[in-house]
C-alpha positions as a printed Julia matrix, in Angstrom:
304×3 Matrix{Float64}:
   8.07    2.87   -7.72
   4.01    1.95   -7.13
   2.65    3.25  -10.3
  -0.62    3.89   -8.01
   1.42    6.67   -6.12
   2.31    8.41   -9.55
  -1.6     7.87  -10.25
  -2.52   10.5    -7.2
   0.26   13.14   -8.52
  -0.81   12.92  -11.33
  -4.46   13.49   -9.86
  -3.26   16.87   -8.37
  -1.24   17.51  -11.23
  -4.15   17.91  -13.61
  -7.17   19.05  -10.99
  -4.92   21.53   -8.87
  -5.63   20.53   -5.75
  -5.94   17.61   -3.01
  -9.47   18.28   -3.15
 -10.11   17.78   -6.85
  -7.65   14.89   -7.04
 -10.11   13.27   -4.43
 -13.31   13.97   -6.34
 -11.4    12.11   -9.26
 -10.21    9.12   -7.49
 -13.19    8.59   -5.36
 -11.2     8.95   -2.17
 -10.53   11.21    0.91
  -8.91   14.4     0.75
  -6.5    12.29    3.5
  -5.92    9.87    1.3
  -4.69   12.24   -1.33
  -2.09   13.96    0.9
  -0.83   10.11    2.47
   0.18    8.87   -0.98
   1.61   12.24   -1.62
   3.49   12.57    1.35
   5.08    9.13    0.61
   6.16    9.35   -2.92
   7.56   12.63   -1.81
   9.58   10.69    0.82
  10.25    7.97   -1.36
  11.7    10.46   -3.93
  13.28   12.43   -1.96
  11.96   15.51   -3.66
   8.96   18.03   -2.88
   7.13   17.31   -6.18
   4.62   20.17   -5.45
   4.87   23.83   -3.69
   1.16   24.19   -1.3
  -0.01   27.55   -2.42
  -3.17   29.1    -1.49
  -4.68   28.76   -5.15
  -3.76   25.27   -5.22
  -0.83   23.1    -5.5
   2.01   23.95   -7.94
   4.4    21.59   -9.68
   7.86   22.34   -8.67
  10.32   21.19  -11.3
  11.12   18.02   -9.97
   6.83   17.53  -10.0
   6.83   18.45  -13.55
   9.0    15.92  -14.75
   7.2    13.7   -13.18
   3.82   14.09  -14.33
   5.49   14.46  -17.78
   6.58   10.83  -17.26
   3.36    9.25  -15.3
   1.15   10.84  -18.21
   3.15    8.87  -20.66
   2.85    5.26  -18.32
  -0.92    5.82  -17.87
  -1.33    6.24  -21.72
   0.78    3.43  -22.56
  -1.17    1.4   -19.76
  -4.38    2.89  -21.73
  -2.8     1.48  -24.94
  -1.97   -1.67  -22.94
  -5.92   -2.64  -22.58
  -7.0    -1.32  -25.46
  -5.12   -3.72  -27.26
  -5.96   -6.41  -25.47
  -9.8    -5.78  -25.56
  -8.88   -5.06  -29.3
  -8.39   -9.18  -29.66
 -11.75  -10.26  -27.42
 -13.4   -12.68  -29.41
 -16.11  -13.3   -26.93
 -19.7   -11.45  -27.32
 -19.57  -11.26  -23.66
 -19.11   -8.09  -21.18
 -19.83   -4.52  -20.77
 -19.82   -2.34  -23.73
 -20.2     1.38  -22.92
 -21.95    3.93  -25.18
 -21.94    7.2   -25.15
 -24.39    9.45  -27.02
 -26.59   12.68  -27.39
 -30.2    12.87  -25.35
 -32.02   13.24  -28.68
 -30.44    9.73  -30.25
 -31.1     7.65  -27.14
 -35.13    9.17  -27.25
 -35.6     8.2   -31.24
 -33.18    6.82  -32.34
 -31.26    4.28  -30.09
 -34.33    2.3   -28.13
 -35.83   -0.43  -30.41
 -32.23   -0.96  -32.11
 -31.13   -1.4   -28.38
 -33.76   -3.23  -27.22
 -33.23   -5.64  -30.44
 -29.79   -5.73  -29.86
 -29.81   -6.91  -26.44
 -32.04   -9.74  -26.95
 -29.7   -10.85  -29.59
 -26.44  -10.84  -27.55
 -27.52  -12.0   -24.2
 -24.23  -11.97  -23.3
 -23.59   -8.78  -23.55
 -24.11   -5.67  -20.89
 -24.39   -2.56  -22.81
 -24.35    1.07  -20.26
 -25.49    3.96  -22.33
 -24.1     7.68  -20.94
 -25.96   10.49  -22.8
 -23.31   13.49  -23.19
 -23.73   16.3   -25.35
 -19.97   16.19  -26.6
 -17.66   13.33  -27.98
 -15.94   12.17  -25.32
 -12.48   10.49  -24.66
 -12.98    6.42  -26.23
  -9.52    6.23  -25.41
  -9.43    7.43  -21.91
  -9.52    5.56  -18.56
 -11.44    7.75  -15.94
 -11.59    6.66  -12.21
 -14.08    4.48  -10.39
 -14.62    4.97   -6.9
 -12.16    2.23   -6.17
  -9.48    5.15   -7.32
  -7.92    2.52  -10.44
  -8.13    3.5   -14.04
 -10.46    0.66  -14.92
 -13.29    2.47  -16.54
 -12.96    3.87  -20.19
 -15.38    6.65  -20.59
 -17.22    4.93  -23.46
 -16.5     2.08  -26.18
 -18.66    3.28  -28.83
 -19.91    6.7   -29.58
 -22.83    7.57  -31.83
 -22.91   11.26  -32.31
 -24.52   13.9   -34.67
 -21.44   15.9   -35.95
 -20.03   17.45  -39.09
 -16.26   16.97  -37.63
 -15.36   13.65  -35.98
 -11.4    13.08  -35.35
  -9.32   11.4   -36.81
  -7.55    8.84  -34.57
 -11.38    7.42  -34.69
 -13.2     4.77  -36.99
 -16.36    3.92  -37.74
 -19.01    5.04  -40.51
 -22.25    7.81  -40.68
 -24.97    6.33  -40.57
 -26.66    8.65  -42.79
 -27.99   12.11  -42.87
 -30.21   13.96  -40.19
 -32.14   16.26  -41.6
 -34.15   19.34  -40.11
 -37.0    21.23  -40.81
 -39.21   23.89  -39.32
 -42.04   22.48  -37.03
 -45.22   23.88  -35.67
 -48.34   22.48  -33.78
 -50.97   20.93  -35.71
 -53.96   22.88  -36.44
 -52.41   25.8   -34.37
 -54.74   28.45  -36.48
 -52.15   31.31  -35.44
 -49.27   29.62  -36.82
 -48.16   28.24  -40.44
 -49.92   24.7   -41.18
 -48.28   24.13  -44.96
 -44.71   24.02  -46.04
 -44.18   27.85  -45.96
 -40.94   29.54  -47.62
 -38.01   29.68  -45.02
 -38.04   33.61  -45.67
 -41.56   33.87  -44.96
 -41.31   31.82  -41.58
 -38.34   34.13  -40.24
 -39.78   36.99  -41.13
 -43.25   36.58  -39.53
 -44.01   33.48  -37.46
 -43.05   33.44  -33.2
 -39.87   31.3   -32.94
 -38.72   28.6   -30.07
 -34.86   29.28  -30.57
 -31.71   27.87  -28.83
 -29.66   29.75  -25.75
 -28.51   33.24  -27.12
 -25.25   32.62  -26.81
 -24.58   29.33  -27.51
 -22.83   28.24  -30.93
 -20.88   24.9   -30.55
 -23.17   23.39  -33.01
 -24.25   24.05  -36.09
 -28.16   25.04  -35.1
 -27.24   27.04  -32.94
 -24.94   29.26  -35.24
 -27.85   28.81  -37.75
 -30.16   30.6   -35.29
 -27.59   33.37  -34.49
 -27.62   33.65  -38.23
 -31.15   33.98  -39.29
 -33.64   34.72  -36.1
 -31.57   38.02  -34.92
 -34.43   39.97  -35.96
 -37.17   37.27  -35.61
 -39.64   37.12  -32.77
 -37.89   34.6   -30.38
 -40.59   33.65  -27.12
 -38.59   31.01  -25.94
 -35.07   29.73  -25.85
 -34.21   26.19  -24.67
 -31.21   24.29  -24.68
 -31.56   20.75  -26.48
 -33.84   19.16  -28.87
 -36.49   17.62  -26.76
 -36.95   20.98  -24.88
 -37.68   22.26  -28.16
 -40.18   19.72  -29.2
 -42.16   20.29  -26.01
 -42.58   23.98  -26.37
 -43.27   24.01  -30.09
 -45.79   21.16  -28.81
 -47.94   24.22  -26.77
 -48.4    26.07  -29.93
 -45.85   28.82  -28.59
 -43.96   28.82  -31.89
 -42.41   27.35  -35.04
 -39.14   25.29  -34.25
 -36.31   23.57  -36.19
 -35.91   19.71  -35.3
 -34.36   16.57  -36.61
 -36.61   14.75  -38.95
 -36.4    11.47  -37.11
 -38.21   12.75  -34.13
 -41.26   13.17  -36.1
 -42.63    9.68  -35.47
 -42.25   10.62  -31.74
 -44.4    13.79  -32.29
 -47.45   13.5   -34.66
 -49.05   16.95  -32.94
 -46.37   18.65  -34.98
 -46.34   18.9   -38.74
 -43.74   19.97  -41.13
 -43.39   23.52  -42.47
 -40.7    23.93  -44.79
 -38.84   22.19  -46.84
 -35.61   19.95  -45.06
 -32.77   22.85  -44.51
 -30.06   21.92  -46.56
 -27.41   23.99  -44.19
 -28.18   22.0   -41.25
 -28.24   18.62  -42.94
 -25.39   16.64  -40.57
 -24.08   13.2   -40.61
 -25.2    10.32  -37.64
 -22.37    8.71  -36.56
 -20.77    5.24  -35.33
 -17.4     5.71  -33.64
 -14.79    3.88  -31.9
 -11.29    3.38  -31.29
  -8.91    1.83  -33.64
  -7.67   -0.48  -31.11
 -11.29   -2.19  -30.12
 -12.62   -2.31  -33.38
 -11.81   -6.26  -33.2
 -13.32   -6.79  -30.35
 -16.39   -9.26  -30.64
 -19.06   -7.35  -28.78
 -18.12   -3.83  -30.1
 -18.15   -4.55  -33.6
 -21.24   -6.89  -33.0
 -23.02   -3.58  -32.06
 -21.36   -1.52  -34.83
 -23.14   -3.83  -37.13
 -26.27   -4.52  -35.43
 -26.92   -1.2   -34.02
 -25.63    0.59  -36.94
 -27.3    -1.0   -39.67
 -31.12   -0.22  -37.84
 -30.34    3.23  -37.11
 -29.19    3.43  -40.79
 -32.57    2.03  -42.45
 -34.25    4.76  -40.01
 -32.28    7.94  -41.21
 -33.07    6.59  -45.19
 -37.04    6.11  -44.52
């Protein structure tokens, strides 16, 4: 059996339809239904009923996305390994990370890095959330050759546990407003005081998947809220118009000498920076080159 065919069932089996299975392969919808159509034949069995919703595993399709989920992890485990014993500080190395580390945190330890390591090619993908470092995800060729990142560097309380790595050290917040904005606090200012009276730039109202944002569900329910914006930076740029007082990491105060400190740092939203990667490449030359490297700059920033 072509393990490529069990690839596009397997496709289906997880987006639904010929249509999503082609968006994730980076094929044809026709291509999709070809390679269906012939494992089917090959098999001997319809592995999916065509509904108008979508496509349906039939029983005979069930086992056998069961079993093709198991040989694309073990193929998964297969590489990993192998890049696990790479001893060269050669190659792509993929990193994944939040806007607000690649703007102040990431560039000159980046920058240094690369000049270091010739060699090596590193692709940075800014995503809010931790994503897969063991997953393959598909190119436009339609193979599994592209993990979805090597090493993650995140800002979280929870990381899991199949990872390694180390925090980097703490990133602290603290309430921001414009400098010399006459309407708005210009000296550290009890946290009490600030909620109670001062114009706020707050997150989305509903969101709460990280710890600021439950903190401003928490405290600003009765506060005057003008604006609500969705990451860091947009936060910085409206607290930058004199609009209102804002919470933001310490680090990105360098970036932002119009704004001035407060309050004291915020104890409750003091979170670990982190360095992450899978077990299986931690031996690999070029990621734990920029474990070190990487790591150990972004470290002497969070202590300053």
């Amino acid at each position: 059996m072509d393990w490529s065919d069990l690839r596009y069932a397997l496709a289906i089996g997880v987006g639904g339809s010929l249509g999503a299975a082609a968006r994730q392969l980076g094929v044809n919808h026709t291509t999709v239904l070809r390679r269906l159509d012939a494992l089917e034949a090959r098999l001997g069995a319809r592995l999916f009923e065509r509904l108008r919703t979508g496509y349906l595993p039939t029983e005979a399709g069930a086992l056998v996305l069961e079993q093709a989920r198991r040989m694309a992890a073990q193929a998964d485990e297969i590489e990993r390994r192998v890049q696990g014993r790479d001893r060269e500080l050669t190659g792509l190395l993929r990193v994944t990370t939040a806007f607000v580390v690649m703007e102040h945190l990431l560039p000159q330890p980046l920058a240094d890095f690369a000049r270091q390591f010739p060699g090596i090619e590193v692709e940075v993908v800014e995503n809010a959330f931790l994503v897969d470092l063991a997953r393959r995800s598909a190119e436009a060729s339609g193979s599994w050759s592209q993990r979805e990142a090597d090493v993650a560097v995140r800002i979280s309380g929870n990381v899991a546990e199949h990872l390694v790595g180390r925090p980097l050290g703490p990133a602290q917040c603290r309430v921001y407003a414009r400098r010399g904005q006459m309407d708005l606090p210009q000296t550290i200012t009890p946290l009490a005081t600030l909620i109670r009276e001062a114009p706020w730039v707050g997150f989305e109202r509903d969101a709460q998947s990280r710890v600021y944002d439950r903190w401003m569900r928490q405290h600003l329910a009765q506060s005057r809220v003008r604006v609500r914006v969705d990451i860091f930076n947009a936060a910085a740029a409206m607290i930058r118009t004199g609009i209102g007082v804002g919470i933001l990491p310490v680090f990105m105060e360098a970036r932002h000498p119009e704004l001035l400190a407060v309050s004291d740092p915020l104890p409750e939203l003091e979170v670990p920076v982190w360095m992450l990667t899978h077990p299986d490449l931690r031996d690999t030359a070029r990621v734990r080159a920029f474990m070190q490297h990487v790591g150990d700059a972004i470290a002497v920033t969070l202590k300053a």
